[in-house]
N, C-alpha and C positions, 0 to 999 in steps of 0.2 A: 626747578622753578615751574608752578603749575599757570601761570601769565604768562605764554610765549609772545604775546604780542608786542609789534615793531611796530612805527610810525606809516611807514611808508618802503616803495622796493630803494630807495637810497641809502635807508638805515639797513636793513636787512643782507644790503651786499657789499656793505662798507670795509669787510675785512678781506674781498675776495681781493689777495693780491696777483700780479702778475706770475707767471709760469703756474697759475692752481688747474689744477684737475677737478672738470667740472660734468656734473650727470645733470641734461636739461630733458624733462618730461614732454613727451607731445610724440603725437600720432598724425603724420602726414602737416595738415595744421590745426589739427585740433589740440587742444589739451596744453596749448602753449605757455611758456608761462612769460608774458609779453611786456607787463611791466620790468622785471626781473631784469632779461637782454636791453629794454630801453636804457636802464639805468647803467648797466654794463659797459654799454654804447658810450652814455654819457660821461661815466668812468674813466675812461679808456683804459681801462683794465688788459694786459696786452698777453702774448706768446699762453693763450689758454689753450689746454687741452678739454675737448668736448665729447663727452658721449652722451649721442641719442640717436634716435631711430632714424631721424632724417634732416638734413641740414636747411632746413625750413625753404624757402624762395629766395630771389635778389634782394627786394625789398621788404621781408618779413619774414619773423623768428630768427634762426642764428644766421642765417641769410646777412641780415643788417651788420654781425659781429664779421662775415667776413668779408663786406662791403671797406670796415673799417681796417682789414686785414691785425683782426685781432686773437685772431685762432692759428695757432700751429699749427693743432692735428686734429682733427676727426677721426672719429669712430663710430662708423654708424654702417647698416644695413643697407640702405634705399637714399639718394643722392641726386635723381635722376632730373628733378626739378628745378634747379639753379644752376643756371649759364655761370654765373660767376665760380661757383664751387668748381662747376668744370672748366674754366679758364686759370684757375689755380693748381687744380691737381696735373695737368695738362702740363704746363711751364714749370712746373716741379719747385713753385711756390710754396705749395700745403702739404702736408705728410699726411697717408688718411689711410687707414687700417679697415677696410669691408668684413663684415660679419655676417654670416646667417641672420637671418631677422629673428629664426626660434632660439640660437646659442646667446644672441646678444642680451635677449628676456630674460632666460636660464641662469650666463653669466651675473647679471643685475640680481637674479632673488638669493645667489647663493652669495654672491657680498654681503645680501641681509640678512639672511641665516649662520652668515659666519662659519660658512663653506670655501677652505680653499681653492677648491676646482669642481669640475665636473668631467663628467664623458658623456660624451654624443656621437653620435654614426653622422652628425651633419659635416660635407668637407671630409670628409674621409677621401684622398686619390684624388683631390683638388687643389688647386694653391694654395687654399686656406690650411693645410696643415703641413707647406713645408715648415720645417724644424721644428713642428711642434710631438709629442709624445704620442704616440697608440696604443693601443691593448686589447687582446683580445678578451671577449666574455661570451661564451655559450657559443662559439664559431664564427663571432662578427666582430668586425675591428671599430674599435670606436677611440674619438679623439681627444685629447685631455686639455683642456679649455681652462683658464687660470678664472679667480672673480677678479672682478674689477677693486682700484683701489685708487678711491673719487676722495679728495679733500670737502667736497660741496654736492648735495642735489638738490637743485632748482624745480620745484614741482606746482602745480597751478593745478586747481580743484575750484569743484563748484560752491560748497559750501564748507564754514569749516568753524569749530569755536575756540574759545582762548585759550584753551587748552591743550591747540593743535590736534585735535580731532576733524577727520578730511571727507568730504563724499565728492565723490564725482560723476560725471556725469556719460553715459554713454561714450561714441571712442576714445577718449580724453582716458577712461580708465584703462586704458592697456599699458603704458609705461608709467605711467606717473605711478602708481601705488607699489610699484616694483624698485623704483627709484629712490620716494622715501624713506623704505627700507635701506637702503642703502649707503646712503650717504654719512661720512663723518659729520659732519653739520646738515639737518636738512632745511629748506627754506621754503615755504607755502605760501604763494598766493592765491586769493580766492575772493572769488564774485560778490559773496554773503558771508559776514564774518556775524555770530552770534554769539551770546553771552555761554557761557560750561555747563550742562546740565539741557541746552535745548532742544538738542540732537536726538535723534534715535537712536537708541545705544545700534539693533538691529538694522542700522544704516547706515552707519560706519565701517568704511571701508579702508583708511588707513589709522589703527591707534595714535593719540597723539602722544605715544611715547616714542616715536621716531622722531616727531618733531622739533626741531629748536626755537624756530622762526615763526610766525602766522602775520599776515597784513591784509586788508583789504584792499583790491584794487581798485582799478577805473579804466574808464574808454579803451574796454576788451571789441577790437574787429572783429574776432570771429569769423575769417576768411574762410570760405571756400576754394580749393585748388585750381577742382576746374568743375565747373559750372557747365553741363549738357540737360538742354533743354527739349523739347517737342516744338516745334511750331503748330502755330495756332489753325 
């Protein structure tokens, strides 16, 4: 179907049911993809498994999903921003599996390449690789990291056309185009949705042949984390 286009993030996540294994895109908070989690929210879609790079704030990105204590487990990198994430991991609420920030990227492209694993020297003689497999290559031990296996990825881009063709935008493109690849279904929100053929082919950065999904959204915040200024 070369029209991946959906109405809205309601139609677009209408099949995610409970217990799915979900890959949501974003970079600190950038790259969010924030209608997607609204609807989620709204959903109450429950016991999700999450992977992204960081479990957004209290009040924003997947922050909101476990406000709702809609999330089992995490899987992410960097956490460090939401009290609530740590009042759950804490009271041994949430199950939450820490990853290298570069294994967790790596892990994500070789899902999309349809790589069963990798090796990396990252974790190596750390926790991260109790029970997990070593090997050495050329006199260095390095660790063998399974890909990921997402029923869903949730991905938000600046521009995109019917065809699920994606560009994005500055930080925003660090996990999200790694993601798309990724996903058994992938699901695209975006700022600017344009007609097939409007694009730059040379400014395309995720084919829309990963795509399933595309919608336009609306009233994107675009939060800042933290905000350091100069006085005046």
């Amino acid at each position: 179907m070369l029209n991946k286009v959906v109405k809205n993030a309601q139609e677009a996540i209408k099949d995610i049911e409970d217990g799915a294994v979900i890959m949501l895109g974003g970079f600190g908070l950038c790259g969010i993809p924030e209608n997607c989690i609204t609807a989620l929210v709204q959903k109450g879609t429950k016991n999700l498994t999450c992977i992204s790079n960081n479990a957004g704030v209290d009040d924003f990105g997947i922050g909101l999903m476990l406000k709702t204590k809609q999330v089992k487990k995490m899987i992410s990198s960097y956490v460090g921003e939401n009290a609530e994430f740590e009042r759950q991991l804490l009271s041994g609420e949430l199950e939450v599996e820490l990853i290298p920030q570069g294994t967790l990227a790596t892990r994500c492209m070789a899902t999309g390449y349809g790589m069963p694993a990798i090796f990396t020297p990252a974790g190596v003689g750390t926790e991260v690789a109790n029970g997990k497999e070593t090997r050495e290559f050329d006199g260095k031990t390095y660790l063998l990291e399974h890909a990921f296996k997402s029923d869903f990825a949730i991905v938000k881009a600046w521009k995109g056309d019917t065809h699920g063709n994606l560009i994005f935008r500055a930080t925003s493109r660090n996990f999200n185009p790694l993601m798309a690849m990724a996903g058994k279904i992938t699901i695209a929100e975006v700022e600017e949705l344009v007609p097939a053929g409007t694009l730059d082919p040379d400014m395309i950065h995720t084919p829309g042949i990963y795509v399933n999904r595309i919608f336009q959204g609306s009233d994107y915040e675009k939060r800042i984390e933290q905000v350091t200024t100069t006085k005046r």
